[in-house]
N, C-alpha and C positions, 0 to 999 in steps of 0.2 A: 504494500500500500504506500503511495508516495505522498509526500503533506502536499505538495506543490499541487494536489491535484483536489477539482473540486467535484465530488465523489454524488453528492444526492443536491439537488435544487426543489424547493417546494414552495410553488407558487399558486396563492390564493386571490381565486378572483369570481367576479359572477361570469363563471364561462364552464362551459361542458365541461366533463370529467374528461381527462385524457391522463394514461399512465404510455411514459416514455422509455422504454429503455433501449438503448444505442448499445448493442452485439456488434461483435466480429466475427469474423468466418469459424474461428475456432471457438465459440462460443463463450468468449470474455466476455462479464459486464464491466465497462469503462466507466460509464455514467448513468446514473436516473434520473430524470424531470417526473417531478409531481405534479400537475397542472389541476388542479382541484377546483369546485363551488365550493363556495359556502356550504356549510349544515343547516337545520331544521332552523328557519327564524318564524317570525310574527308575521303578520302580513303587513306590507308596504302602503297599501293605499284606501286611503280613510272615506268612506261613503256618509251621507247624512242619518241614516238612518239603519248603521252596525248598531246590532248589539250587543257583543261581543266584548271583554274587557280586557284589555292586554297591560297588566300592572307592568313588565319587561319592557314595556314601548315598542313603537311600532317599528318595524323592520329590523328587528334584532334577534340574535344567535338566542334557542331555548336551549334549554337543559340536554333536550334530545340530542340538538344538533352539537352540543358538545360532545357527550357521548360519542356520538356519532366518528366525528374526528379525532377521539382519544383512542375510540376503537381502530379506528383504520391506521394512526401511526403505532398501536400495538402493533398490527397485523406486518407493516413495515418494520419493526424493531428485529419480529421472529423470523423474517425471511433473509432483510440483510444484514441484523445484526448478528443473531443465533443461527442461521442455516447457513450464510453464505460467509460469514463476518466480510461483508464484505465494506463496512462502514465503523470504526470501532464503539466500543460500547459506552462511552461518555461522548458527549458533545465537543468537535473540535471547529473552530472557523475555518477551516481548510476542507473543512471535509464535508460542512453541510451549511447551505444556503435558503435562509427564508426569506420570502416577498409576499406580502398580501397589497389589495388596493387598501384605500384610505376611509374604512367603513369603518363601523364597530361589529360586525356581522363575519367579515371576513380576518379582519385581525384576530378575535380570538377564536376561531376557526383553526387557525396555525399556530395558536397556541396552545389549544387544545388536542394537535397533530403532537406537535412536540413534545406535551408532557406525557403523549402512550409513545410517541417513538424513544424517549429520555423523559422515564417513570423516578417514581421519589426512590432515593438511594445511589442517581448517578451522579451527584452534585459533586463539586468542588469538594476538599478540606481545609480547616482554616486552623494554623498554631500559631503561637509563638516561640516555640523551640524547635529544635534540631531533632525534637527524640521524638520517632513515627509515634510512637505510644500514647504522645500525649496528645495526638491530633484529633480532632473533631468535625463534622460535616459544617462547612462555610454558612447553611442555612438548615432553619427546621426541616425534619422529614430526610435530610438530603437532596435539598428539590435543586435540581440544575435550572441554570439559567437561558435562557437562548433572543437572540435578537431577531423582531421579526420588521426586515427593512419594508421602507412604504414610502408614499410621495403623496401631492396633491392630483387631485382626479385631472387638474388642468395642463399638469406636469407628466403625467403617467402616460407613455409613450411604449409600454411593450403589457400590461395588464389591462388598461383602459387606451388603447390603441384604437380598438374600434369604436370609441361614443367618441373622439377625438379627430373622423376622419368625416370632412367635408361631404365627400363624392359620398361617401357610400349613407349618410344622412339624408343627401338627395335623391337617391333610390330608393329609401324607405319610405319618403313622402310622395314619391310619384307612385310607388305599388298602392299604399292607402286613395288615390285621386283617380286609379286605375279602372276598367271597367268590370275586371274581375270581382274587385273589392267592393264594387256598388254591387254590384248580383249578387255577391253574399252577406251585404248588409241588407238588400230586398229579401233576398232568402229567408233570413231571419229575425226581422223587422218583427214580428209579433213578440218571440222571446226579448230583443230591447226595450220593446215596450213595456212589456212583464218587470222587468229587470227594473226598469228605472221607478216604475211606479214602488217598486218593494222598496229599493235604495234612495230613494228622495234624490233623483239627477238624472238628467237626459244620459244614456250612456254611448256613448259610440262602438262600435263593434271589437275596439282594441281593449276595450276598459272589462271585456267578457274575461280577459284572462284573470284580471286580479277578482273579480268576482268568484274564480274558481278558485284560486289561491285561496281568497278568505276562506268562504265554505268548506274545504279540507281541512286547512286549520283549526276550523272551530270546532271540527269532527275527530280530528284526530288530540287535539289538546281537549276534550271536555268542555267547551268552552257553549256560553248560549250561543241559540242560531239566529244567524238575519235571516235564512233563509227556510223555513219550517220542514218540516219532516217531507209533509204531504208533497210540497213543492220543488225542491231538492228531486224527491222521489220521480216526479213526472217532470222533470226537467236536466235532473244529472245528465245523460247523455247526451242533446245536444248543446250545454252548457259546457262540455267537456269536449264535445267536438269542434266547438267554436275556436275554444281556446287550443287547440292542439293547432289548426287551421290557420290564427292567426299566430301561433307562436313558429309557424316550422313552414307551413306553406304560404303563407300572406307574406311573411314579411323575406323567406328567402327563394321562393322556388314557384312561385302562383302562376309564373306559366304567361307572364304578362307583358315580358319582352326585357326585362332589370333583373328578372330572378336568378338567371346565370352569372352576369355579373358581379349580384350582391352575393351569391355564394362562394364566387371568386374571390372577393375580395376578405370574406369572414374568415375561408380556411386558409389567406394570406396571410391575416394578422396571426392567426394560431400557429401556423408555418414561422413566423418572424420571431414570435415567443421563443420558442422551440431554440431555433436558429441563433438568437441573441444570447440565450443562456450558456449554451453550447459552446461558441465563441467570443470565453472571458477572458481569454490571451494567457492564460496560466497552467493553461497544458488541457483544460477539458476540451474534450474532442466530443466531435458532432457525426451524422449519419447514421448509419445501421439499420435497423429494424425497426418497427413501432407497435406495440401493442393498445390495443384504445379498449377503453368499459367506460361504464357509469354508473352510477346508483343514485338511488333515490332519495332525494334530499329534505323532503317530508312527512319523516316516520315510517316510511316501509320498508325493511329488509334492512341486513348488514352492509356496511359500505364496504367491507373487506373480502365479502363474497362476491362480490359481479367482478368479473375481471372481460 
C-alpha cells in the first residue's frame, strides 16, 4: 500500500448511486469512488395544507437515513478493510477522501458513512509520556475523526456541476414548454386538480413528484397524512406514475427533440466527477471497469445489499 496514493474517494451528493471501482487486467483494485445520495430525509417542499409535523425540519437526514449510511460504510469497512485490507484500518489523509455538497442532509450522510467505515475504537491516542502504557484514546469511545471537505452550491463545480450548467437548465425549461409535457399535463389534468384542491395550490405537473415524496414519508415515518387513506389508495399509482415520468422521462429522455442531449450532458457531468477525482496528480489513476447499483433512499431495503 503506498501513502502517496489516494486509495477510497466518497462523494456525497443528490445524484444516483454509482459504486466505482477502477480494475486492471490482473484484477488489482487501485482505486474506489463512492459516489453516493443522501439517506432517508424529510420532505423538501412545504404545501398549504401538510399535515404532517416534521420536529427534524424540513429536508433533513432522519435517523433512518443515518443508519442507512453507517450501514453501508460498515459494509465498506468489511470488504476493504477486513476482506481485502485493502484500505488500512484507522483513518489516514492519504488514503481516504470525503466531499459532500453544502447541505445539512448530505454532510452528515458522510458522516454517518465514516463513522460505520471508522467505528468507535479507531480513534487516535492521546499521552503525555513516552510509556505506551500510559496512553489513552484522544477522545470518548475512541471515536476517530474525519474531514468531510464541501464548498458553496455557487462554487461547486464537480458535485453541483449540473444545477451550475447554463445549457442544460435551458433544456429542462424547453422539455417542461414542450408538446409532450402539455399532453401529459392534459393527461392528467383531473388528478392536479385533485391534488391542488387537497394541498391548498394550483400545482403544476413537476410539483406531483414532491407530492409523492411527502406521502411516502408520512407513511413510512408514522407520521399524519395530507393525503387520506381512501385517496392515496385510489390515487397511488398514477400519482407514482407521474412522478416517475417527470423525474426520469420529462425531464431526460421524453422523446421531444433535448432529451438526448440532456442525457448527454447528465452522464457528462457524472463522467467529469469520476474523471476529476481520479486525476489528483498524486498517483491515483483513472479507467478500468465500472460497476453501478442503487438503493433506496427512503426506508426500503439495505443500502449495502443492491450492488
Amino acid at each position: 500500500m503506498k501513502s502517496a496514493l489516494l486509495n477510497v474517494a466518497l462523494l456525497v451528493g443528490s445524484m444516483v448511486v454509482v459504486l466505482c471501482a477502477a480494475e486492471f487486467p490482473e484484477g488489482e483494485v487501485k482505486m474506489v469512488v463512492v459516489l453516493t445520495r443522501h439517506g432517508d430525509r424529510t420532505p423538501v417542499r412545504v404545501f398549504p395544507n401538510v399535515k404532517s409535523e416534521w420536529p427534524e425540519g424540513w429536508g433533513q437526514l432522519t435517523g433512518v437515513g443515518m443508519r442507512q449510511h453507517y450501514e453501508l460504510g460498515q459494509h465498506y469497512r468489511k470488504k476493504f478493510v477486513e476482506e481485502k485490507a485493502f484500505i488500512p484500518a484507522q483513518w489516514h489523509p492519504h488514503e481516504i477522501f470525503a466531499r459532500s455538497t453544502c447541505r445539512d442532509r448530505t454532510l452528515m450522510s458522510a458522516q454517518s458513512f465514516m463513522l460505520g467505515l471508522y467505528p468507535p475504537g479507531t480513534g487516535p491516542v492521546y499521552s503525555n509520556t513516552s510509556d505506551a502504557n500510559e496512553r489513552s484514546p484522544a477522545l470518548p469511545h475512541s471515536l476517530a475523526m474525519f474531514p468531510i471537505h464541501t464548498t458553496g452550491k455557487e462554487y461547486d463545480r464537480i458535485l453541483y456541476s449540473y444545477k451550475n450548467c447554463e445549457k442544460l437548465s435551458k433544456m429542462q425549461k424547453n422539455v417542461r414548454k414542450s408538446d409532450v409535457w402539455k399532453a401529459m399535463e392534459k393527461r392528467h389534468r383531473g388528478l392536479l386538480g385533485l391534488l391542488s384542491e387537497k394541498l391548498g395550490k394550483d400545482l403544476s405537473l413537476k410539483e406531483v413528484t414532491a407530492v409523492n415524496m411527502l406521502s411516502r414519508a408520512e407513511r413510512i415515518h408514522h407520521r399524519t397524512k395530507t393525503l387520506d387513506e381512501a385517496f392515496w389508495a385510489e390515487h397511488e399509482e398514477e400519482i407514482r406514475e407521474v412522478a416517475h415520468w417527470v423525474g426520469v422521462m420529462g425531464e431526460m429522455s421524453c422523446g421531444c427533440g433535448s432529451g438526448a442531449g440532456e442525457a448527454h450532458l447528465v452522464l457528462g457531468v457524472l463522467a467529469g466527477v469520476v474523471a476529476k477525482v481520479c486525476d489528483t496528480g498524486n498517483g491515483a489513476v483513472g479507467g478500468g471497469g465500472a460497476a453501478l447499483g442503487n438503493y433506496d433512499t427512503h426506508g426500503k431495503g439495505h443500502p449495502s445489499t443492491r450492488h
